[in-house]
C-alpha positions in Angstrom: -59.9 106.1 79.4 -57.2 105.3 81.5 -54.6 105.6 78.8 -55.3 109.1 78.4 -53.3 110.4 81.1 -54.1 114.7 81.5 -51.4 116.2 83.5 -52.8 118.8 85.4 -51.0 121.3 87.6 -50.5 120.4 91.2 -51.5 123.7 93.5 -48.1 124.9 95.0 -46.6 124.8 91.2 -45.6 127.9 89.1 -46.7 128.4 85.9 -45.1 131.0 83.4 -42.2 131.4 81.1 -38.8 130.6 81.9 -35.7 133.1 82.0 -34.6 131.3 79.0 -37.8 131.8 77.3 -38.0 135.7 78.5 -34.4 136.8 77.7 -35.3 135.2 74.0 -37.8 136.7 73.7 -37.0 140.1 74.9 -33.6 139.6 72.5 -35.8 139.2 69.1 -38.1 142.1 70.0 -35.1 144.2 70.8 -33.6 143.3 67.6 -37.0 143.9 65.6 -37.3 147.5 66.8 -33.9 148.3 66.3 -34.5 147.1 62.7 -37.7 148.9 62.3 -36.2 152.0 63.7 -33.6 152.3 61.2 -35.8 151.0 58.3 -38.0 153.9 59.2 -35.6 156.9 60.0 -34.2 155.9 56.1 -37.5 155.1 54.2 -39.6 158.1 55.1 -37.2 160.6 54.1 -36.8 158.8 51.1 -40.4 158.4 50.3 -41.2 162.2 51.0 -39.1 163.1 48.1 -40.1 160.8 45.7 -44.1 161.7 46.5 -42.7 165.2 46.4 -41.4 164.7 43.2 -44.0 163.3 41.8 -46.6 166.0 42.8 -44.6 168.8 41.8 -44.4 166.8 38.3 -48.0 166.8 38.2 -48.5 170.8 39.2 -46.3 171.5 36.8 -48.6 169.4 34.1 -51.3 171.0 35.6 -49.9 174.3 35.2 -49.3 173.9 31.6 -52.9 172.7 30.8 -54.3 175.3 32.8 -51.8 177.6 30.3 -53.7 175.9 27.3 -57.0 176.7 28.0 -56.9 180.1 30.4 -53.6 181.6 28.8 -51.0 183.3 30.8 -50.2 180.9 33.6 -47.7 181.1 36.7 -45.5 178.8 39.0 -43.8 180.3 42.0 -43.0 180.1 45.3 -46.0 179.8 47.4 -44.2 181.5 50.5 -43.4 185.5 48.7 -46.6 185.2 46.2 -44.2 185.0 43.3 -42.2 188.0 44.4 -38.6 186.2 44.8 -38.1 182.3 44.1 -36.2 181.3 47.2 -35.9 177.6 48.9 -39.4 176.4 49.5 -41.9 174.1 50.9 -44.6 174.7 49.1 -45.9 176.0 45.0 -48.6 178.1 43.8 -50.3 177.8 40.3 -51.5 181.7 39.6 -53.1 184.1 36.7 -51.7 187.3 36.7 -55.4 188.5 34.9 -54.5 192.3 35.1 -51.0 191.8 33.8 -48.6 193.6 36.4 -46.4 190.9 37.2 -47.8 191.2 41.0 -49.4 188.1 42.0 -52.0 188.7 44.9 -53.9 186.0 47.0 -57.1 186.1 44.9 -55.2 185.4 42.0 -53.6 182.0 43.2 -55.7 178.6 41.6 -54.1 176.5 43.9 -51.4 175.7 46.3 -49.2 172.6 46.4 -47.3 172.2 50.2 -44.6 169.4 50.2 -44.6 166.6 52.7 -43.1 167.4 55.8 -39.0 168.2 55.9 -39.0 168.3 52.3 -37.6 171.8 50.7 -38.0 172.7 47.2 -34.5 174.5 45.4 -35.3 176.6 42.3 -32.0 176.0 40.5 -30.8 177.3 36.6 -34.0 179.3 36.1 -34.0 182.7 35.2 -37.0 185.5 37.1 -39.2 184.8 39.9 -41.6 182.2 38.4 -42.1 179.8 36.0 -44.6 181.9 32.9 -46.4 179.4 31.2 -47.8 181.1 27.4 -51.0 180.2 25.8 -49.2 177.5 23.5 -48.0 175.8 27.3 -44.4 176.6 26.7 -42.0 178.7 28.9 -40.5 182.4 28.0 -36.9 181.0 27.4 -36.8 178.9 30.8 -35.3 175.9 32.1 -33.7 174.2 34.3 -34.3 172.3 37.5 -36.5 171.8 40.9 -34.2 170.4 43.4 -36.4 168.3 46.2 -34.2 167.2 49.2 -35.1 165.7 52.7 -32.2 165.0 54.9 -29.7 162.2 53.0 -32.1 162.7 49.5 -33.1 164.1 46.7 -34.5 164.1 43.2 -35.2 167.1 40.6 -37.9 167.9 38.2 -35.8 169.0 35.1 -37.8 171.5 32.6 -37.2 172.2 29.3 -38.1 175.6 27.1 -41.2 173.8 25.6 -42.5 173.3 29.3 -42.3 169.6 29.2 -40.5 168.2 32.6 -39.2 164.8 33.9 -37.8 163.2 36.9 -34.5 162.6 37.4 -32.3 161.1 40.3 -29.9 163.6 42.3 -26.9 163.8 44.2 -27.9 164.5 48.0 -24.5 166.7 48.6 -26.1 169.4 46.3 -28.8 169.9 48.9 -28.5 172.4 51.4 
């Protein structure tokens, strides 16, 4: 028993960290929010487009299966309700049932809004939305969504047949 020696503190002695221990501490949180900062102010922007990218992919495959089996199907900008295709943060999939070419709000089947700072650029298309036919193709359309937020971007290209893909894009063409 008297080999085990327990040190105990003697009243009148401090107890804490030294200024050593503090500024070395303080140094690797500094430089583990610095790190994190940038990490973050880079990634999000990043991921925004590509989850924008890939959700306007998928409205545009939902489009064209809604085209299969209701017929005449739109995709347009869900800020003019298909009257202009202008820079956009969010789409609208629409009918057009009494065939005017007007699209009002009880004719919209759904809306897709883009994550936050992300913008939408209709680029190469021809008209005011994309038409889907019965058969899922487009009336002699294609060309390119442009999706940018801040230093990125990606596009959705589409082809005539209505068929689409993901491509990587030059951040200098964004706005």
């Amino acid at each position: 028993m008297e080999d085990c020696i327990l040190t105990k503190h003697k009243p009148g002695q401090a107890r804490g960290f030294t200024l050593l221990e503090l500024m070395v501490t303080l140094t690797i949180v500094a430089i583990l929010l610095t790190a994190g900062h940038d990490l973050h102010s880079d990634w999000l922007p990043e991921q925004r487009v590509v989850a924008a990218s890939n959700r306007v992919l998928g409205f545009i495959h939902q489009a064209r299966a809604h085209a299969f089996s209701q017929g005449l199907t739109y995709l347009c900008d869900g800020d003019s309700l298909c009257d202009q295709f202008n820079p956009t943060t969010s789409l609208l999939l629409a009918r057009d049932p009494d065939r005017d070419g007007r699209i009002g709000a009880a004719d919209v089947i759904e809306r897709l809004d883009l994550p936050t700072g992300t913008t939408l650029i209709w680029r190469r298309f021809r008209g005011d939305a994309l038409r889907y036919g019965r058969r899922g193709n487009l009336y002699y359309q294609n060309g390119h969504f442009l999706i940018c937020n801040q230093d990125h971007a990606r596009k959705v290209v589409m082809n005539v047949i209505g068929t689409a893909r993901i491509e990587g894009a030059d951040a200098a063409a964004c706005p």
